[in-house]
C-alpha positions, 0 to 999 in steps of 0.5 A: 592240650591239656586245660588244668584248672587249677593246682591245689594243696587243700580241701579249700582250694579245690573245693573253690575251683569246683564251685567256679566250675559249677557257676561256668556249667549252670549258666550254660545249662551243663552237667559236671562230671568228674573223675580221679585218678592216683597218676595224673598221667593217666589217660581217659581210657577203658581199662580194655583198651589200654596197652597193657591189655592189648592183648585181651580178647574182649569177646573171650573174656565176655563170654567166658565169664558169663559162662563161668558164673551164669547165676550172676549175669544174663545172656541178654542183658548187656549193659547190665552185664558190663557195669557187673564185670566194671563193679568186679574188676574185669576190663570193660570198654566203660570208664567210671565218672561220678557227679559227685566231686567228693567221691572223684577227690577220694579216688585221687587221693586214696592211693599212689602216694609217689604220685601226683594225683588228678580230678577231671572234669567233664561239662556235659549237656544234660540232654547227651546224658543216656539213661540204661535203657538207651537204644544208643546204650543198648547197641554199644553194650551188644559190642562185647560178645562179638569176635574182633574181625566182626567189630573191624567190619562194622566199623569200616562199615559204619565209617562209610554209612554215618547217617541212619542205617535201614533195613534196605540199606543193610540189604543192599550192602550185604553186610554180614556184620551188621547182621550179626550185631542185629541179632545180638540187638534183638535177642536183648529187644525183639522189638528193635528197629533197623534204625540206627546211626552208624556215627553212635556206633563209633562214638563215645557216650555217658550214660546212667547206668541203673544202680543195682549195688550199693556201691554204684549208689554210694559212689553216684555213679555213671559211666562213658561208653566206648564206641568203635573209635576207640582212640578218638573217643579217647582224644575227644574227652582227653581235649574236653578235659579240665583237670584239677590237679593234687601234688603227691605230698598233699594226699594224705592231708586231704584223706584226712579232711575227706574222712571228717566228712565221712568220705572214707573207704567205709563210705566208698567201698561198703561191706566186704569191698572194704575189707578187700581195699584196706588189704590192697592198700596196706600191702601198698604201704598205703592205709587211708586215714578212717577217722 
């Protein structure tokens, strides 16, 4: 079932339902993540993944721009690449969150004005918080390049074997598949070792991505990573969800209040991402108000 928070009208009201989350998340030691969103019926769920691109090849359409743009992306480098194509638009199996809960209002805010609009928030163990060069990070990034069959069988494979997955293990089962996301692996780490976990294959995980562009810093940026349990990922954070909710007819006041704190689209979108946004918006009959 879905946990709302809380309802609210100004910048006030919610800035006290996040301050009543932030007393829940330090006394447990936890982390807030959050995330917003112009349609609260949105789902929490990477843009590969949802159902009007059901029909997207995510290993074509890795490949293909790697191919097409090799002064931008590296081979071997995968976690990089995917926060790259995030940055650009390209559907990937991340899903943008923020730490900073001005940052996730903007984003619930700054378009769909017919709309209700949503923050969610995420409590999170500061310790299950992955840093870019995460072995966990580095296996699920290795993802992408495979075809969806080999993706198939790891999953069935990694159902079976949840625990660690050895060298001997591997020999045993002849599993082709794993073979290949090792390959993969190595040819990003040569010094990985067969030591994985077949349940962080399937599962879901934020993580800390370096932030190599200014909007990534601007935004205070993270990201969850999807595993191979793509709709239980989904239904895991939709249940661990609090969300805050923004009715339609109270965006364009609360724009307003976050541009007199310098919450605008200059700040969210520097240099030429700005100008790209302001036009997207304007042809949306939508111009968020830059005081």
């Amino acid at each position: 079932m879905n946990k709302i928070k809380a309802t609210v009208s100004t910048f006030t009201e919610y800035w006290n339902a996040i301050y009543e989350l932030s007393i829940q998340a330090k006394r447990k030691n936890l982390v807030l993540l959050y995330r917003g969103h112009g349609d609260r019926r949105y789902k929490c769920q990477p843009g590969i993944f949802r159902e009007s691109n059901k029909n997207l090849d995510e290993q074509y359409q890795y490949n293909k721009i790697i191919q097409d743009y090799p002064e931008e992306f590296s081979k071997h480098a995968h976690l990089s690449n995917l926060v790259k194509m995030q940055h650009y638009g390209v559907e990937t199996r991340l899903l943008d969150f923020t730490i900073n809960p001005l940052v996730a209002l903007y984003f619930a805010v700054e378009a769909q004005p017919e709309k209700d609009g949503e923050v969610i928030v995420i409590l999170e163990e500061r310790q299950k918080i992955l840093t870019h060069y995460s072995d966990r990070a580095l296996m699920l990034s290795c993802l992408p390049p495979l075809p969806s069959k080999v993706k198939s069988e790891i999953r069935q494979f990694c159902h079976i074997h949840t625990n660690v997955i050895t060298d001997g293990c591997l020999a045993r089962n002849n599993s082709d598949a794993m073979k290949k996301l090792l390959h993969e692996i190595r040819g990003e780490y040569p010094s990985f070792e067969t030591a994985i976990v077949g349940q962080d294959l399937l599962d879901c995980f934020f993580v800390f991505a370096n932030k190599d562009n200014e909007r990534m810093k601007k935004q205070h940026g993270l990201f969850a990573i999807f595993g191979l349990n793509e709709e239980e990922n989904v239904e895991k954070l939709e249940r661990n969800a609090i969300r805050i909710v923004i009715p339609q007819n109270c965006k364009k006041r609360l724009l307003g209040e976050l541009s007199l704190m310098q919450i605008n689209s200059e700040y969210i979108y520097p240099g030429l991402e700005r100008k790209a946004m302001l036009n997207i918006n304007k042809r949306a009959n939508w111009i968020a108000v830059d005081i």
